[in-house]
C-alpha positions as CSV (number, residue, x, y, z in Angstrom):
1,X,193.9,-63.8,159.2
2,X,194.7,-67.2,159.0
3,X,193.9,-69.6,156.0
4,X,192.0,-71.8,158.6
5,X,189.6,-68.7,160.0
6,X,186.0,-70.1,159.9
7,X,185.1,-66.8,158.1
8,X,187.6,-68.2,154.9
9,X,186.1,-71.9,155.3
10,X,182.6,-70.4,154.5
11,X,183.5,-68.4,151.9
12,X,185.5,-71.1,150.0
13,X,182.7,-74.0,150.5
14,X,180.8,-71.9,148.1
15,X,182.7,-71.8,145.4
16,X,185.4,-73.5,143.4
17,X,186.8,-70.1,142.5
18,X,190.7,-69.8,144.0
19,X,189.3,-67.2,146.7
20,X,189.8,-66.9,150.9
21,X,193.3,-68.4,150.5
22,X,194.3,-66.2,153.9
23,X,198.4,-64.9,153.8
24,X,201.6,-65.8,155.5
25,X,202.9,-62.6,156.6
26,X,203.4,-61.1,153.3
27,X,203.0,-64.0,150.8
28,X,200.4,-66.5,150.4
29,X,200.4,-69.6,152.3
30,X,202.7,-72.2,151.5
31,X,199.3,-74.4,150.8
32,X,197.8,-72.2,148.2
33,X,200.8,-71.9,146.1
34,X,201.4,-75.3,146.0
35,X,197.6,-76.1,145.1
36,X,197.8,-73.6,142.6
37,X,201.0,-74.9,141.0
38,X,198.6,-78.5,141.2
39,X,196.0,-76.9,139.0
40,X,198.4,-75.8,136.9
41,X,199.9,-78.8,136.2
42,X,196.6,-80.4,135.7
43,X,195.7,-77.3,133.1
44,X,198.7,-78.2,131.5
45,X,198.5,-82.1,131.0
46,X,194.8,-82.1,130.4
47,X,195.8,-80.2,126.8
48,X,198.5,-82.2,125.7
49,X,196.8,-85.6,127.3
50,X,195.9,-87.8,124.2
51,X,192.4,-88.8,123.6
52,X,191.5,-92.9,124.3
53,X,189.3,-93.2,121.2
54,X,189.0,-97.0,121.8
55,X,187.9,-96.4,125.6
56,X,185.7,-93.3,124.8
57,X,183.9,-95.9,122.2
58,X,183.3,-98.5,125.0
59,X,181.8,-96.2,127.3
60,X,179.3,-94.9,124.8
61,X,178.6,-98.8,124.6
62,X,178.1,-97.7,120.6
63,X,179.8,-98.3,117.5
64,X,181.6,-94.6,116.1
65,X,183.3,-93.3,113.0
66,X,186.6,-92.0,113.5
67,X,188.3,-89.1,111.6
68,X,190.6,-86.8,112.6
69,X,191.5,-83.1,111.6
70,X,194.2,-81.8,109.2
71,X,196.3,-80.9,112.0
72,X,198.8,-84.1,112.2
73,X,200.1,-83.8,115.6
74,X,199.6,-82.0,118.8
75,X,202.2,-79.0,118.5
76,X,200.6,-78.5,114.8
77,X,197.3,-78.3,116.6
78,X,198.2,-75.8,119.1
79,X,199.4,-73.5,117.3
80,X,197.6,-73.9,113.7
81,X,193.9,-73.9,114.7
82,X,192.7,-73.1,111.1
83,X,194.2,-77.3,110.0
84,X,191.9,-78.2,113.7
85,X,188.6,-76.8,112.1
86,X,189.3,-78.6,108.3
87,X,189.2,-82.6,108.0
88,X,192.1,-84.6,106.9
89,X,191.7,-86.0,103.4
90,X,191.3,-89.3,104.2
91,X,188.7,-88.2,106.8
92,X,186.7,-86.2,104.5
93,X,186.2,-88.5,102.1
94,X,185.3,-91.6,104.2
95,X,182.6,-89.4,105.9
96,X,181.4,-88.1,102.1
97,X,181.0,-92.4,101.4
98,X,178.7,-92.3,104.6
99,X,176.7,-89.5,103.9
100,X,172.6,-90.5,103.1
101,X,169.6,-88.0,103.4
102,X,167.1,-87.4,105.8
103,X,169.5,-87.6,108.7
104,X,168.9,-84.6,111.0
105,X,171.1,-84.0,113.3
106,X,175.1,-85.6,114.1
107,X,176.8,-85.7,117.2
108,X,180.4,-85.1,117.4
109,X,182.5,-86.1,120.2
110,X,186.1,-84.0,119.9
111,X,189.0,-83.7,121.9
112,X,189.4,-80.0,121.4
113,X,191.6,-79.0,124.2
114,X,191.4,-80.9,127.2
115,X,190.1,-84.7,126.0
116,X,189.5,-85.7,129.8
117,X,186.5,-83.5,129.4
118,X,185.3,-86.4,127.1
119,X,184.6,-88.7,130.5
120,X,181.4,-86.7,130.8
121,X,180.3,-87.3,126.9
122,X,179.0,-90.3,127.9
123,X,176.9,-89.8,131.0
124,X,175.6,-86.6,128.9
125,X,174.5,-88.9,126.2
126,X,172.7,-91.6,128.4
127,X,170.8,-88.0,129.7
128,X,169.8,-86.5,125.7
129,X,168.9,-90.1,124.0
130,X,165.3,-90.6,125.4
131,X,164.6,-87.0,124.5
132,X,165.8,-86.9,121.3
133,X,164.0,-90.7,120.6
134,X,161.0,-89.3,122.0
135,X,161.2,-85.7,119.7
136,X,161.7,-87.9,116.7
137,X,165.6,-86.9,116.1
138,X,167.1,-88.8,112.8
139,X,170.7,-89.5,113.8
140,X,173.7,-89.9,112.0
141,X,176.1,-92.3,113.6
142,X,178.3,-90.3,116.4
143,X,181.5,-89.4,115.1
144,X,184.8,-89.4,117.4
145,X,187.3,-86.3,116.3
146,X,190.8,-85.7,117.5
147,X,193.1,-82.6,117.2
148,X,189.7,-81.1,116.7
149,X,188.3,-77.5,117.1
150,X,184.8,-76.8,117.0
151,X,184.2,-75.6,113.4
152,X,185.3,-79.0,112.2
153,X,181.7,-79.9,113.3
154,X,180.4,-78.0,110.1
155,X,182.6,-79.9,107.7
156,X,181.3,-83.2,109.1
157,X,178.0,-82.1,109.4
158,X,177.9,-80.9,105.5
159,X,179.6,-84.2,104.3
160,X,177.2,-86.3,106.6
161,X,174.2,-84.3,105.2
162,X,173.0,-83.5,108.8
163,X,170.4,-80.6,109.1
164,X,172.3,-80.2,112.6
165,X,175.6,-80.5,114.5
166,X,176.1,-80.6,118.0
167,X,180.0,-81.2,119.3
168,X,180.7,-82.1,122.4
169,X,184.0,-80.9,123.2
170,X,187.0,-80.0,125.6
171,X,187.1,-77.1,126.6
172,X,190.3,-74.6,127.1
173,X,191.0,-75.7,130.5
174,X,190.9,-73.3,133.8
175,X,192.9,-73.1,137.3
176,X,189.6,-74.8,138.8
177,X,188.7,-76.8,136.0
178,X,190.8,-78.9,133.8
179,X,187.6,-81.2,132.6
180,X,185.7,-78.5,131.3
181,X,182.9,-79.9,128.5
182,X,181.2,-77.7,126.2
183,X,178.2,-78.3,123.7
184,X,178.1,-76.3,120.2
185,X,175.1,-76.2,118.6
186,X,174.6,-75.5,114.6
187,X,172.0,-75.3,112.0
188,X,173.2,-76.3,108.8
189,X,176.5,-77.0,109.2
190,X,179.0,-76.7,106.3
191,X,182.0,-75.0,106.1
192,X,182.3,-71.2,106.9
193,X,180.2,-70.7,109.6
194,X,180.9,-68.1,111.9
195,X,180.5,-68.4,116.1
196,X,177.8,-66.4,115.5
197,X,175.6,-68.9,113.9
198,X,176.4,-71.2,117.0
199,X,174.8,-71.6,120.6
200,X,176.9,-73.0,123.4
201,X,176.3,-74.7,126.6
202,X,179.5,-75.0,128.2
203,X,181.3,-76.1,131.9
204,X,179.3,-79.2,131.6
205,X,180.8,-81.4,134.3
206,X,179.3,-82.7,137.9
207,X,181.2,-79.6,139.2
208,X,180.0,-76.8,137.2
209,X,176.8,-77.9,134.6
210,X,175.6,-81.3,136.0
211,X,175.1,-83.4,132.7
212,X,171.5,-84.0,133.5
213,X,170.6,-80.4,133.4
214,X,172.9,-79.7,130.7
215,X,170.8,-82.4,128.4
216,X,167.5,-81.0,129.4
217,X,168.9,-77.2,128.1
218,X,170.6,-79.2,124.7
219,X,167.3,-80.6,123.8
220,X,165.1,-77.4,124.7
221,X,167.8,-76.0,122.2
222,X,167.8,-78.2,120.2
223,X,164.3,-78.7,119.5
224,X,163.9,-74.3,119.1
225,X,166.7,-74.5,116.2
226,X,164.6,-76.8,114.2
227,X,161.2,-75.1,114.4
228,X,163.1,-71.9,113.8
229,X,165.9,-73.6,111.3
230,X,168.1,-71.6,112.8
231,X,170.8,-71.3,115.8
232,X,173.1,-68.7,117.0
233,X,172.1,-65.3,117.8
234,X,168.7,-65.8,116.7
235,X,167.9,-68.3,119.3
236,X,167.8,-67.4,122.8
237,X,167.9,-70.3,125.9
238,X,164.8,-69.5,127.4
239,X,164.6,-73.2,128.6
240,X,163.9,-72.0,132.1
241,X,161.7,-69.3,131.6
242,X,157.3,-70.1,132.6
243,X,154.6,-69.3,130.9
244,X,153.0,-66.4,132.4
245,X,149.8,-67.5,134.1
246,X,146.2,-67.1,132.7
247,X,144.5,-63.4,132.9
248,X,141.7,-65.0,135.2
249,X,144.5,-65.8,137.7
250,X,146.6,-62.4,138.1
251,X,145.8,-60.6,140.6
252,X,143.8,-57.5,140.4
253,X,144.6,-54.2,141.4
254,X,142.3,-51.3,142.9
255,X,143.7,-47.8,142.1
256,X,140.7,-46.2,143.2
């Protein structure tokens, strides 16, 4: 079957998955390995792309602090993840000389692996602020983290004396998707939490999560893990889910 049948064409305007990608004789067509070696390429530089701190900062059109993990370059990163999840000194204690009470919840913005996931912080952001203004949210100033991994949210969070940290960060990135963002959610936060103590939203990108309904599942989230003080296993997403209707409503059933 050739790559062009209208049969493969259907199949692949559904999905972004690397499927219907037809054969030449034996082998794949000369166009899907060479996409495929595209993605790959694009997997590739999105991890070892640096972060633009100064033009992440502009398009949040807000002021940030900036700290970075213990990890001091990229290869360190990559292959020590336990210095990504701890703050430099320097970090830790300008965040500890910013730390006041009553703040509930920080934001984290991280370049985790793939900081061209960070384009869609932004938009994100612009989608969560009225809700969390209009659910009377306390924030913390955002905070901009490179050679970060997620648990580095819990360090910042303790020192910032946040009842909650969210980090928005890039995500390990895919053959389909290099720009991958991914929301972690956590209660508390202070060093030595575990995953589960954590809710996630992930693949937030036009392509996968749109930002819009990502930000409507973060603040039903977010808003459960404070009337529950809790997040991780103990809190289920049932942001979609309807209350059932009213007995007078249901319909009633004769099994005479």
């Amino acid at each position: 079957m050739s790559d062009n049948h209208p049969t493969l064409q259907q199949l692949r305007s559904l999905t972004g998955a690397r499927i219907g990608l037809g054969r030449s004789g034996a082998s794949q067509p000369t166009r899907a390995v060479l996409s495929f070696a595209l993605d790959h390429a694009r997997a590739r530089d999105a991890v070892h792309q640096p972060l633009d701190v100064d033009a992440l900062e502009r398009s949040l059109n807000s002021p940030a602090l900036r700290v970075c993990s213990a990890a001091p370059d990229r290869t360190t990163y990559l292959s020590r993840p336990d210095l990504g999840a701890r703050l430099a000194p320097a970090s830790a204690d300008a965040l500890s000389g910013c730390a006041e009470q009553g703040r509930d919840l920080v934001i984290v913005l991280a370049d985790g692996l793939s900081s061209r996931a960070l384009d869609h912080a932004a938009p994100l952001l612009a989608q969560m602020t009225p809700g969390l203004s209009d659910s009377g949210w306390r924030l913390a100033p955002l905070v901009i983290a490179t050679q970060a991994r997620v648990a580095l949210g819990d360090e910042i969070g303790e020192r910032l004396r946040a009842a909650m940290a969210v980090v928005l960060i890039g995500e390990r990135p895919g053959l389909s998707a290099a720009d991958s963002l991914g929301a972690y959610l956590t209660w508390a936060p202070k060093v030595g939490r575990t995953n589960a103590e954590r809710n996630c939203v992930s693949n937030i990108r036009p392509e996968g999560l749109p930002p819009a309904d990502a930000a409507r599942t973060l603040l039903w989230l977010l808003n459960e893990a404070r009337r529950m003080k809790l997040t991780g296993i103990g809190l289920k997403d049932q942001s979609d889910l309807r209350p059932l209707p009213s007995d007078q409503s249901l319909p009633r059933l004769d099994f005479r």
